[in-house]
C-alpha positions as CSV (number, residue, x, y, z in Angstrom):
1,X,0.0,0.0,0.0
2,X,1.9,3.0,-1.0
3,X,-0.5,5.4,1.6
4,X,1.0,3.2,4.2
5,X,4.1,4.3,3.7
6,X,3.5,8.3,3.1
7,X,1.6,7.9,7.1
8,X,4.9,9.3,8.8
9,X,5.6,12.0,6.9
10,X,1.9,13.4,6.6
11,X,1.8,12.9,10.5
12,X,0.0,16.0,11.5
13,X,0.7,16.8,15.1
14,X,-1.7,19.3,16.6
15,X,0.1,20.5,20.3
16,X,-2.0,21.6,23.0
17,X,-2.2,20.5,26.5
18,X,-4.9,19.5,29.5
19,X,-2.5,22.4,31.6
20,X,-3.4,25.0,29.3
21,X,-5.5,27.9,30.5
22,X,-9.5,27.7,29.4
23,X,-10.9,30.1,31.5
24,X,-11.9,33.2,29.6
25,X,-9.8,35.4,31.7
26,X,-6.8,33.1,30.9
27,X,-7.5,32.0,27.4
28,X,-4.5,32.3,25.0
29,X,-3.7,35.5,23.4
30,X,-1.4,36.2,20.2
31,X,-1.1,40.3,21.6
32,X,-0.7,39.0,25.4
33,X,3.2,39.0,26.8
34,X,3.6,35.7,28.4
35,X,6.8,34.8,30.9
36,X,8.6,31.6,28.6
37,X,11.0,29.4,30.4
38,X,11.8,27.2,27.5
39,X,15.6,25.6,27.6
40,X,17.5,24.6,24.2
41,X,16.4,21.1,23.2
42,X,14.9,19.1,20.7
43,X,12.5,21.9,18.7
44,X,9.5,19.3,18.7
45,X,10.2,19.5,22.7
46,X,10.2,23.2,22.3
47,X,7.3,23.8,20.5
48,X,5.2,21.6,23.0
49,X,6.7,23.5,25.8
50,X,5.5,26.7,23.7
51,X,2.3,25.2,23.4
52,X,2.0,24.4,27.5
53,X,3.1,28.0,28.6
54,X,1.4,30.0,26.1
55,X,-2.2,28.2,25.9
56,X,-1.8,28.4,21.9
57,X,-2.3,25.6,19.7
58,X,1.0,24.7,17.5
59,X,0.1,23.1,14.2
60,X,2.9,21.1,11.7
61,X,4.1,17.9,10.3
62,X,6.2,16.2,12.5
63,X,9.2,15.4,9.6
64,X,9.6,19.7,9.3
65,X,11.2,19.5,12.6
66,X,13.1,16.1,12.9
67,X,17.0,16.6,13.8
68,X,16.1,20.6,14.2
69,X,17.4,21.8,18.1
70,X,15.3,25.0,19.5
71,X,17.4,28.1,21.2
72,X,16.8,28.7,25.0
73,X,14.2,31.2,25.1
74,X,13.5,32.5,28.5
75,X,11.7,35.8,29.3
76,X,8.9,38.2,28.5
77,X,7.5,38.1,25.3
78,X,4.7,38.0,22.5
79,X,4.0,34.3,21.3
80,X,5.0,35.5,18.5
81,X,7.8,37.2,19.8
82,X,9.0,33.7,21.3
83,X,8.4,31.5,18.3
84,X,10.3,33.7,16.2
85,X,13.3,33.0,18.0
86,X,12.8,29.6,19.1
87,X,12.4,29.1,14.7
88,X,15.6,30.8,14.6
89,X,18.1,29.4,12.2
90,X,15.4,26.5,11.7
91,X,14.4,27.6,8.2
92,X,10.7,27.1,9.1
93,X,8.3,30.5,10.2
94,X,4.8,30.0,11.1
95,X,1.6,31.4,10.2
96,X,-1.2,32.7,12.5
97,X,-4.3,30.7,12.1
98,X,-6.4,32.3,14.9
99,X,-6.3,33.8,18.1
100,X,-5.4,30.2,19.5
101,X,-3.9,28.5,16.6
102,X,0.0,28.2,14.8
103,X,1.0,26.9,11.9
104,X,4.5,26.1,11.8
105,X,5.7,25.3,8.3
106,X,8.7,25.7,5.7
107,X,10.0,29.0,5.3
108,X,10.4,28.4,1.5
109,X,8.3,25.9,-0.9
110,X,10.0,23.0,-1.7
111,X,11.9,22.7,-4.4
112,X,10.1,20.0,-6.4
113,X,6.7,22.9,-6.1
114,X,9.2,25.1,-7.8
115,X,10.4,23.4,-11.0
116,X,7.2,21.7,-11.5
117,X,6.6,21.8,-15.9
118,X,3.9,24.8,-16.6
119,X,0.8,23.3,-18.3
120,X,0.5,23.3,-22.0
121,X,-2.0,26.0,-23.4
């Protein structure tokens, strides 16, 4: 089955926690400044740390961030803010989805989507 074997790769992994705030008064915010305490590691690590300390909702497939290792990133900032420089060096960005929601993708479309043959008019 050749679906079978595109499974890991296509792996979507949606990051958000049980610790996460839910109250209305402590629902995430992209604007709000939050206090990170997120140590260099593993960026997949990093982003679900992200994810726990922020309340957002961090969106990506899991092979964009295989072998990458996050910056330290401790201190006051935007989520924004703090995903820019935990993506650092990564070549990935992200996009805001929502209020709650993060897409982290590729900063630059593969290269296959570039050189694909125009269609024949």
């Amino acid at each position: 089955m050749a679906g079978a074997s595109l499974r890991p790769a296509l792996c979507l992994l949606a990051l958000s926690f049980a610790w996460a705030p839910c109250s209305a008064e402590k629902a995430a915010d992209i604007s709000a400044i939050y206090l990170f305490h997120i140590d260099s590691q593993p960026l997949e690590d990093a982003l679900q740390e992200f994810a726990g300390q922020s309340g957002m909702q961090i969106i990506f497939f899991s092979n964009l961030v295989d072998g990458l290792t996050a910056p330290a990133v401790h201190g006051r900032y935007t989520p924004t803010a703090a995903l820019e420089l935990l993506l650092k060096k990564s070549g990935l960005t992200y996009r805001v989805i929502n209020t709650t929601t993060i897409e982290i993708r590729a900063s630059t479309p593969p290269v296959e989507a570039m050189h694909r043959p125009s269609a024949l008019v």
